[in-house]
C-alpha positions, 0 to 999 in steps of 0.5 A: 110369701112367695119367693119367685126368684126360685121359680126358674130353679124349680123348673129344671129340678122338676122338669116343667115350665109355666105351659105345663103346670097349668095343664097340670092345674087342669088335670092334664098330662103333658105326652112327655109326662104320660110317657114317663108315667108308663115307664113307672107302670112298667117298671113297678109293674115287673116287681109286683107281678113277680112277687105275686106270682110268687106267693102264688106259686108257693101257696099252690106248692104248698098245697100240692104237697100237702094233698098228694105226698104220702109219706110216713107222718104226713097225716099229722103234718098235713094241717100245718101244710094246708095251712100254711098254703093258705096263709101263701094264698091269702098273702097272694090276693092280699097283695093283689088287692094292694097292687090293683089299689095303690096303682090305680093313679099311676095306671090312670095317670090321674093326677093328684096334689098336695100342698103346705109347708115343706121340710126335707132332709137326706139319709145315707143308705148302706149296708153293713158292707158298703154304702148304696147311696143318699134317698132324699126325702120331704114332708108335707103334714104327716106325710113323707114322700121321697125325692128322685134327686139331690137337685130336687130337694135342693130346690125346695125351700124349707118351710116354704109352702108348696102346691105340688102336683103329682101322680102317686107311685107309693113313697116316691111320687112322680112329681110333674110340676111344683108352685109355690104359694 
């Protein structure tokens, strides 16, 4: 049952009113939301490419070093190199594929939903120095996702069916606008 004393608090968690769920109910995004969509794409984009340019690099070193050193042993050394180079090569275009895959919603800024019954929890990230902070994580079904802020997890009640609708991001979706039912 829905509870619509909640709806004004889960506008401001989430940063949407009534105009803008239903644009998003018609597969819509809002300018505010495309703009917030592109930072994602820049900011997921850095890390992405920086890391396949790594395994790049390295798959490419690898390989050079195994064709072209002439040193003492390198003849029996030189398999695990080529090997190892394409192990690097095959990491390289396997996170390609993934990169291409996992950010087509995001790069399109399709939207997407998902609804059912909530339950969030939050968890102390640290490490064995010093605390970093608290992820704020829900489940719908099997799926866990995590939350952007405590006001967010707050706002969902649990056990409360929800209709989310969302552009996937990996475990931390862009949330645009959330109804319950």
């Amino acid at each position: 049952m829905s509870n619509s004393a909640n709806i004004p608090t889960l506008f401001e968690a989430f940063s949407f009113n009534a105009d803008v769920l239903a644009k998003n109910r018609s597969g819509i995004l809002t300018g505010a939301q495309v703009k917030r969509v592109q930072q994602y794409q820049q900011v997921r984009g850095c890390g992405q490419r920086a890391a396949a340019i790594a395994l790049g690099v390295t798959a490419v070193a690898f390989f050079a070093i195994a064709m072209l050193l002439d040193a003492p042993g390198i003849e029996t050394a030189r398999p695990f190199l080529i090997g190892f180079s394409g192990g690097f090569g095959g990491l390289f275009l396997l996170a390609l594929a993934r990169d291409y895959l996992a950010g087509r919603d995001l790069a399109q800024g399709r939207i997407s939903v998902m609804e059912g019954s909530v339950q969030t929890w939050s968890k102390e990230i640290k490490t064995p120095d010093r605390r970093l902070g608290t992820a704020y994580f829900f489940k719908i079904g099997r799926k866990t996702y995590q939350l952007e802020t405590a006001q967010q997890m707050a706002a969902l009640q649990e056990n409360q069916p929800y209709r989310i609708y969302f552009v996937k991001n990996g475990r931390v979706p862009i949330i645009l606008s959330v109804k319950e039912i």
